[in-house]
N, C-alpha and C positions, 0 to 999 in steps of 0.2 A: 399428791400435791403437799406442800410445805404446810402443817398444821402451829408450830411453833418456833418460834426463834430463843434460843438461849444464850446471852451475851454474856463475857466478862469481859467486866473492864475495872483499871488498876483505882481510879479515885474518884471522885463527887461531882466533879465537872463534868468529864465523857458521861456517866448516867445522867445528868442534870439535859447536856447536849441531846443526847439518844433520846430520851421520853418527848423530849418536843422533835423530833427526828423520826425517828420511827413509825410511829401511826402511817404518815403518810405514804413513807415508801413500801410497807407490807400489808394497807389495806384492810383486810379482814383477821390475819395473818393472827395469831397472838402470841404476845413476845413479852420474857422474863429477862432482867437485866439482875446480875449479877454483880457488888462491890466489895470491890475487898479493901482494904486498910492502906496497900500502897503498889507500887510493882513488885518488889518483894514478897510480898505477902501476897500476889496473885502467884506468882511461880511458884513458890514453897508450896502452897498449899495445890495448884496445877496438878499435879500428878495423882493425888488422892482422891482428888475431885471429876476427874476424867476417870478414872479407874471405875469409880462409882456408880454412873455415869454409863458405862461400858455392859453391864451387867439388866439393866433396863430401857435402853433409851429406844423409843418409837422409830421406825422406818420415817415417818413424817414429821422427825423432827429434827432441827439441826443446832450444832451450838458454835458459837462466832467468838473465838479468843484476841480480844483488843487490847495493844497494850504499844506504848511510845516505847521509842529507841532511843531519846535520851542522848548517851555518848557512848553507845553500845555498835558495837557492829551489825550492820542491816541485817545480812545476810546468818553472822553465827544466829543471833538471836532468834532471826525464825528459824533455822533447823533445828534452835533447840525446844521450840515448841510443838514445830513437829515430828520430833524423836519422844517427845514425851507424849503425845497423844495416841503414837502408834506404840510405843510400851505401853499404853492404858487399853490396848486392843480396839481401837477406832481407826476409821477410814476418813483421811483426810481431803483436805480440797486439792492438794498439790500430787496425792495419790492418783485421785480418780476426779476429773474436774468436772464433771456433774452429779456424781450422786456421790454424796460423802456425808460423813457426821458432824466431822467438825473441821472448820477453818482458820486459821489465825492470821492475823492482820497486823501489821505493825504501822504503829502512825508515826511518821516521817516529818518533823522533828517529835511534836506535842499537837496536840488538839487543836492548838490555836493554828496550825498551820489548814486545818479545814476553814478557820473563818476567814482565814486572806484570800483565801480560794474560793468563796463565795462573800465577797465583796459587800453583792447590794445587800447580802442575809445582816451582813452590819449593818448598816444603813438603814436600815429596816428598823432596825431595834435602836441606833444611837444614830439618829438624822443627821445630828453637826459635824459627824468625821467627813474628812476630806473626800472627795470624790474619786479622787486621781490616782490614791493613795494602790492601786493594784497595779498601775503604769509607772509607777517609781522605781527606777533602776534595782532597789531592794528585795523589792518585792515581787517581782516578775513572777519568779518561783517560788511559788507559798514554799513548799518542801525544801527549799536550800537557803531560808533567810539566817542571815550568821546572827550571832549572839544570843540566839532565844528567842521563838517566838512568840511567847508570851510575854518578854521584854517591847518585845516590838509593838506589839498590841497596846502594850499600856502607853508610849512614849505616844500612838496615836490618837490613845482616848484621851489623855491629856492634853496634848495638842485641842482639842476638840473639847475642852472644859469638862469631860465626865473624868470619874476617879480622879479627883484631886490629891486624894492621900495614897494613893496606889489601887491597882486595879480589882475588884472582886471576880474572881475565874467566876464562881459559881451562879453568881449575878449575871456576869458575862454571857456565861454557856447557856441558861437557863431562857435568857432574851433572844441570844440570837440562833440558838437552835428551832428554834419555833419556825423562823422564816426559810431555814436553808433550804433548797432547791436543788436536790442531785442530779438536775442536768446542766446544772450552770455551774458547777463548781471545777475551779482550776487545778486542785490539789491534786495531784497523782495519786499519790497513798488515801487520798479518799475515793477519789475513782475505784480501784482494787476493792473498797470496804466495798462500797457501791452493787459492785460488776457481782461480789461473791454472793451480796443477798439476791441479787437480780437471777443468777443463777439457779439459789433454790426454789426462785420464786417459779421459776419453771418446769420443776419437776413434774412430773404426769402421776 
């Protein structure tokens, strides 16, 4: 069975999200989150860090590569993560879809596209946002909201009197990770994060 989880993820807000996230969904489970300096700076150093990695990592343990797509292509982007993890000599999730080492996940736009897709998890942490605001033609699909999702986000907390001067991600991700709920969330690309820890949470 899964003894540990080892995350990277690209900046301050997904780790800030995960430690209030996490606990819940792995239980007894114990998991190390990893931050690097930016997306750059997790890929660059990527291939060093799996190779390493490669040479001791426990049968019961697994490691989860998170990282936004930005204006990148869905699709190159994860092959190129998992061309770099099987050059580091690791068996991935896409390899063998139950038992692998490591999986990579790409969050479909940014992070924030996890808090539209679990709505009341806002809510929870800033009362006065609109109720409605997941049935808004915009917003239907957390995953395809145009301009930014964390544009979006703020034009809503505003809306709703918080962040007056523009929005604090880390403040943000930090309140409303705490309440999110992976069975009620909309996001597709969270679902996939979701479905993969669920997976090793199954190992025997």
């Amino acid at each position: 069975m899964l003894e540990k989880l080892i995350v990277f993820v690209e900046e301050i807000s997904m780790e800030a999200a995960l430690e209030g996230l996490l606990p819940g969904m792995l239980g007894d489970v114990a998991f190390q989150i990893i931050r690097f300096q930016c997306k750059d700076d997790l890929l660059k150093q990527l291939p060093n860090r799996l190779r390493g990695y490669s040479s001791w990592l426990p049968a019961n343990h697994a490691i989860l590569v998170l990282v936004d797509r930005d204006d990148e292509d869905c699709v190159q982007l994860k092959q190129r993560l998992e061309q770099t993890a099987t050059e580091a000599g690791l068996t991935t999730k896409a390899q063998d879809g139950e038992r692998f080492q490591v999986v990579n996940r790409v969050v479909i736009e940014e992070l924030e596209a996890w808090f539209f897709g679990d709505w009341q998890a806002v809510r929870q942490a800033y009362p006065r946002v609109a109720e409605n605001v997941p049935r808004k033609k915009p917003y239907r699909d957390p995953d395809a909201i145009k301009g930014g999702t964390w544009e979006a986000l703020e034009r809503e907390m505003k809306r709703a009197g918080y962040f007056a001067t523009g929005i604090n991600k880390l403040e943000c991700a930090r309140q409303v990770g705490q309440y999110m709920n992976p069975a009620q969330n909309r996001s597709a690309s969270f679902n996939a994060f979701a479905d993969a820890i669920n997976t090793a949470l199954a190992w025997n």
